[in-house]
Backbone bond lengths (Angstrom), bond angles and torsions (degrees), N, CA, C in turn:
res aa  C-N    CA-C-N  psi(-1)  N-CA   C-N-CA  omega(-1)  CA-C   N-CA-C  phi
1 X - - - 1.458 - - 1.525 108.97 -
2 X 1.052 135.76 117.68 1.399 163.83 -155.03 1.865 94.71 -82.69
3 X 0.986 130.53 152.87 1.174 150.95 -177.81 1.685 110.16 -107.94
4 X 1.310 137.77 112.56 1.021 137.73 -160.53 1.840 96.01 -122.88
5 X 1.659 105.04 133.85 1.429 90.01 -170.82 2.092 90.02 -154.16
6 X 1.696 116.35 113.63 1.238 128.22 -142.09 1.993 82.51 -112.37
7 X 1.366 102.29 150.80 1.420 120.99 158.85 1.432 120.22 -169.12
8 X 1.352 115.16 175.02 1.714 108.81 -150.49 1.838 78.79 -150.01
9 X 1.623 92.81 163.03 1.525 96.20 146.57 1.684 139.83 -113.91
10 X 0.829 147.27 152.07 1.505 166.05 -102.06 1.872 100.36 -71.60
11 X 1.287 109.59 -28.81 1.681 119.87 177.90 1.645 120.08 -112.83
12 X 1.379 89.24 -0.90 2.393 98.98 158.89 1.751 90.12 73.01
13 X 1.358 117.48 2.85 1.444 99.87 153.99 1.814 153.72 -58.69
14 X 1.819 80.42 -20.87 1.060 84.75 168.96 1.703 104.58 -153.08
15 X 1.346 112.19 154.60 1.576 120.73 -162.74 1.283 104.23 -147.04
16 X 1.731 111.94 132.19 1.477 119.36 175.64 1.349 100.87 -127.80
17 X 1.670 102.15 174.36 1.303 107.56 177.28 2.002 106.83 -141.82
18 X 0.858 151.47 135.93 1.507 160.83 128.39 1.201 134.01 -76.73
19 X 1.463 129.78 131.68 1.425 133.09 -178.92 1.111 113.04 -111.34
20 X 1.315 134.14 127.14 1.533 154.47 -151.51 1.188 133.17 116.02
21 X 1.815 111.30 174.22 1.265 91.44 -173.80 1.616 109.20 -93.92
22 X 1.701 114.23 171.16 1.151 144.13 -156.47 1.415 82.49 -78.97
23 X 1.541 132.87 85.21 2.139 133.89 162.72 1.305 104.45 -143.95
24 X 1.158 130.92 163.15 1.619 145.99 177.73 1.636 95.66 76.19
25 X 1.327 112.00 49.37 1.580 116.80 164.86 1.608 111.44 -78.24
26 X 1.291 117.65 131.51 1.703 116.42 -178.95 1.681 86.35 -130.85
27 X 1.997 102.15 149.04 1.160 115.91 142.89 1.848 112.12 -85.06
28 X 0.762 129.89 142.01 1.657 138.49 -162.16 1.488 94.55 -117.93
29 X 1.075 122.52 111.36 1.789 123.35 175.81 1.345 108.00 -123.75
30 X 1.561 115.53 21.16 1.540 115.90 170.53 1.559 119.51 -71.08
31 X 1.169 121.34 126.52 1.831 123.13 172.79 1.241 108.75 -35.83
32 X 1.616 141.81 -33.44 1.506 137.54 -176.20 1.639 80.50 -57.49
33 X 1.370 134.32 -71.24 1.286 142.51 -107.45 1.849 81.44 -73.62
34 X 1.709 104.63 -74.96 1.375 115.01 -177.53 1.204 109.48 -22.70
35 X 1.486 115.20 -68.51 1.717 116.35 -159.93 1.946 107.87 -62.69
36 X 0.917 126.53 -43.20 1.408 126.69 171.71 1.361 124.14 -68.82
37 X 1.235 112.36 -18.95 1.473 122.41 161.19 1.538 121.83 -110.76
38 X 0.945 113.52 -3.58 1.494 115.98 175.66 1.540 109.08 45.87
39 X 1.495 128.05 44.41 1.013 138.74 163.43 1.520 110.19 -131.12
40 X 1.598 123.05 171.27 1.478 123.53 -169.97 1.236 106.28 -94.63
41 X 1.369 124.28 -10.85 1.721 125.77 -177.01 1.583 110.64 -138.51
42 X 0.776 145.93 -166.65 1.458 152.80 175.84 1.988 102.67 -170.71
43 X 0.996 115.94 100.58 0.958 103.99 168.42 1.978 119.86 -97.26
44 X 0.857 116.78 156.33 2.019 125.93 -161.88 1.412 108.49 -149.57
45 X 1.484 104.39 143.19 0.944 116.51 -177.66 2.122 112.95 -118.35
46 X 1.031 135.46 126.45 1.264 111.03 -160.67 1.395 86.53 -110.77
47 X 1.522 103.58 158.49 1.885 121.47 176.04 1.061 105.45 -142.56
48 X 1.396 129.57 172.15 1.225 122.21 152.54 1.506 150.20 -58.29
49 X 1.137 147.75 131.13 1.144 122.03 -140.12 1.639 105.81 -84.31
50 X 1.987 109.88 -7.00 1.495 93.15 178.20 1.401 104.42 -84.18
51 X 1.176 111.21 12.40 1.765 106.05 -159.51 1.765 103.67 -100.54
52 X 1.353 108.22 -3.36 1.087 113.76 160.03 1.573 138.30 -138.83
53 X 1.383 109.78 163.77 1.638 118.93 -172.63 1.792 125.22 -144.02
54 X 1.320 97.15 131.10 1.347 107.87 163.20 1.542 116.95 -47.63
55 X 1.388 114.05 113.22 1.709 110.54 -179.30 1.636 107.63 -78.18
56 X 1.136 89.59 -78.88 1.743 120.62 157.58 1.407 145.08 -57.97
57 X 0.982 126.35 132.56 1.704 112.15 -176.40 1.449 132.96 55.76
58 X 0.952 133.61 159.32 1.344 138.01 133.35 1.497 149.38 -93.97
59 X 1.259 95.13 106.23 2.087 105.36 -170.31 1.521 123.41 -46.28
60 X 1.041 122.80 143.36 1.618 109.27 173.04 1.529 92.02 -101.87
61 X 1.344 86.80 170.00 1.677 106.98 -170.22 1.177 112.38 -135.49
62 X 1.449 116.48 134.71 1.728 147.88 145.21 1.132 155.40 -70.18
63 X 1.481 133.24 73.74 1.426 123.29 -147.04 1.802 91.18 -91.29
64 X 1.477 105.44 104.76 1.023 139.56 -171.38 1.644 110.46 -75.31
65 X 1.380 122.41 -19.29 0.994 145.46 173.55 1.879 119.04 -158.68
66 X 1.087 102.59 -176.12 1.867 104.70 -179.69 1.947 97.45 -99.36
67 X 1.193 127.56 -12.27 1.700 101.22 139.22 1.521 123.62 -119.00
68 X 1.858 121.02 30.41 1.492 92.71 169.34 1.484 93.41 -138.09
69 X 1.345 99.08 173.35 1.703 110.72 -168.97 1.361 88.57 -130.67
70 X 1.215 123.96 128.63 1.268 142.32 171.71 2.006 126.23 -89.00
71 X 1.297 116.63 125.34 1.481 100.93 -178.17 1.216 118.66 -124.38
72 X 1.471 124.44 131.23 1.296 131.78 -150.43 1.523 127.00 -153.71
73 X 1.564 138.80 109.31 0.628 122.11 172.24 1.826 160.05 11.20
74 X 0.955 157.46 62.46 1.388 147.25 -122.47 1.418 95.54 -100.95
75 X 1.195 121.29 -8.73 1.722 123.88 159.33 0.970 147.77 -96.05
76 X 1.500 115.47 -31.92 1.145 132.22 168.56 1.436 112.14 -130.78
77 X 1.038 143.00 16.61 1.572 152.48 145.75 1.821 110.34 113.61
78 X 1.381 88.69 -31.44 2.309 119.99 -158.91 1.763 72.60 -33.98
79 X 1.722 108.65 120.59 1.538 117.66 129.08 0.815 134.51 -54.47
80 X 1.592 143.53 140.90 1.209 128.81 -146.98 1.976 102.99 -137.23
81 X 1.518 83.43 -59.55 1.527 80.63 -163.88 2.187 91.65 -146.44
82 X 1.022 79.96 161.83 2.054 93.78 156.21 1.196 119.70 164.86
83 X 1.391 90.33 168.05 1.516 105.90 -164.38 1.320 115.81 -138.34
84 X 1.593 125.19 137.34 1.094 140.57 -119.57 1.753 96.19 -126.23
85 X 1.321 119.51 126.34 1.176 117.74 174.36 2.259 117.21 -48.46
86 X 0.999 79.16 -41.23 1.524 95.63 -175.75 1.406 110.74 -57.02
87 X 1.519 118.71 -12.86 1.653 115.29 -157.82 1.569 77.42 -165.96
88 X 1.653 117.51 80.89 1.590 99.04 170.51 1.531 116.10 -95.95
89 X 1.397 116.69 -4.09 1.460 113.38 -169.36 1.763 100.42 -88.41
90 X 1.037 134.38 -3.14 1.543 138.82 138.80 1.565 139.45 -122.67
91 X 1.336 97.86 162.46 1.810 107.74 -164.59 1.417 125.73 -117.13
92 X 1.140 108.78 103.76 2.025 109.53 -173.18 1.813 105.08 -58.67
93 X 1.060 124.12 124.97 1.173 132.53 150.61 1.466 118.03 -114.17
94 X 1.705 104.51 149.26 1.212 105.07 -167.88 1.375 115.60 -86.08
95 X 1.184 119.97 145.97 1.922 133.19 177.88 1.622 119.78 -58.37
96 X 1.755 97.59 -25.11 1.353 98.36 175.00 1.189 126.35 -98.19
97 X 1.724 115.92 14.17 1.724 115.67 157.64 1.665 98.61 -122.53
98 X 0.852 113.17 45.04 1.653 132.65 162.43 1.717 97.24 -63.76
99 X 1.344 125.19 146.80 1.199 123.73 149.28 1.829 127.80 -60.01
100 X 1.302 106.47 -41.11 1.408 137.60 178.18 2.421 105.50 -121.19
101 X 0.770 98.42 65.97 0.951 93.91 158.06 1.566 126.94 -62.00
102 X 0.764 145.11 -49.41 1.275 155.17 -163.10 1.747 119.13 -60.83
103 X 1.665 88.03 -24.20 1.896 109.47 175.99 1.280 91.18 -88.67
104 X 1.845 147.00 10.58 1.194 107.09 159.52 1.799 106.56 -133.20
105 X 0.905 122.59 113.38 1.162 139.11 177.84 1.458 129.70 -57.03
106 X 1.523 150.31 133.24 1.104 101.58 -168.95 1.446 105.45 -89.51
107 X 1.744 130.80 -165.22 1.206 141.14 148.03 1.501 132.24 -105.19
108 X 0.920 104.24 -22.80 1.970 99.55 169.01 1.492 85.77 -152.96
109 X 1.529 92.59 -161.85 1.421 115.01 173.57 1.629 109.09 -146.64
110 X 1.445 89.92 154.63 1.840 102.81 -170.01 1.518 115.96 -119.88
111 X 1.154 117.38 149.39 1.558 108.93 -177.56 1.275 124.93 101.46
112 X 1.595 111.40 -21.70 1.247 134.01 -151.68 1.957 103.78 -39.08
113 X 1.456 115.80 -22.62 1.064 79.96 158.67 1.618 168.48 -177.70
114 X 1.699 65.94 100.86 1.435 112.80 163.95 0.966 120.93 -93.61
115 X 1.762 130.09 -5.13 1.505 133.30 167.86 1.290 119.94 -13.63
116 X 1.227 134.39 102.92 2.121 111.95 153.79 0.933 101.38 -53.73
117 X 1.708 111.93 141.35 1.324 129.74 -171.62 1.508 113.65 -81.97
118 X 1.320 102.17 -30.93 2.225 100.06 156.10 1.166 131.81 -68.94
119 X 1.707 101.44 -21.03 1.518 94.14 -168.60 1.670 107.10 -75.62
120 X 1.726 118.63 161.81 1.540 111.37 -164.65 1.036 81.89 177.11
121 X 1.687 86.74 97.17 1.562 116.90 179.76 1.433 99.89 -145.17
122 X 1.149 112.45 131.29 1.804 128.33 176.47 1.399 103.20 25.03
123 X 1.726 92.14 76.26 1.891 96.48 -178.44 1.785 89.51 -80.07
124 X 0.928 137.87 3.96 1.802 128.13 -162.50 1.588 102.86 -99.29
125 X 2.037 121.55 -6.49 1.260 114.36 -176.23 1.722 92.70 -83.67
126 X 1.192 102.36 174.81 1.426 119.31 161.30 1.494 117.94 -84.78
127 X 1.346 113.45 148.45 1.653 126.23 -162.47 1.515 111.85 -116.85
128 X 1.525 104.13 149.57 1.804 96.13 170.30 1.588 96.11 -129.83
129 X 1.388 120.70 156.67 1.689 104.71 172.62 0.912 88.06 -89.49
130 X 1.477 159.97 11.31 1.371 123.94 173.16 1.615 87.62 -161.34
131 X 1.288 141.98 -153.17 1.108 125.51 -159.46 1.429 110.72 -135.32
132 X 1.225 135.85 138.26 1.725 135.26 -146.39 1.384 85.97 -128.19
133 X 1.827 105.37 94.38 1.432 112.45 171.69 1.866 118.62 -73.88
């Protein structure tokens, strides 16, 4: 029995769903991440990309760089998910339009570095400076 685990962004325009379990959690402390989210961390969870689906809506997209495509709200801004030329047979979505966030925890952190040097958040995961696809 497959694990089914649903999230939306911030105005219910748009709604996905993924099957599996809640592992390959990253804090993301890369400068792309901050500036497109206007937050200090981004944390993601990656799945496979058949293992998931758009319920709702359709996302517009950002090629945020020359290998990732970014997916994002066209109403209310909420980043959602993307996927990375480098790794196309799966898709990072973010933990914080999770339905249940709280069931996924992260496990290391990536990017590290790009760390802010104040921020000090789950110094006890393990770190990559850049990210070990």
């Amino acid at each position: 029995m497959s694990e089914f685990h649903t999230g939306g962004c911030h105005c219910g325009h748009l709604r996905y769903q993924f099957s599996g379990p809640l592992h390959d959690i990253a804090h993301c402390h890369c400068s792309i991440c901050r500036r497109v989210s206007g937050g200090i961390v981004t944390t993601w969870i990656t799945v496979p990309v058949s293992a998931f689906k758009w319920l709702k809506g359709t996302p517009a997209q950002y090629e945020s760089s020359t290998t990732c495509v970014r997916y994002f709200c066209p109403n209310c801004g909420a980043q959602l998910a993307l996927i990375t030329h480098l790794s196309p047979e799966s898709i990072d979505v973010t933990i914080a339009t999770l339905d249940h966030p709280e069931q996924a925890p992260a496990e290391r952190h990536i990017w590290t570095r790009s760390h802010l040097p104040w921020l000090h958040l789950d110094e006890h995961l393990p770190g990559e400076a850049e990210e070990n696809l």
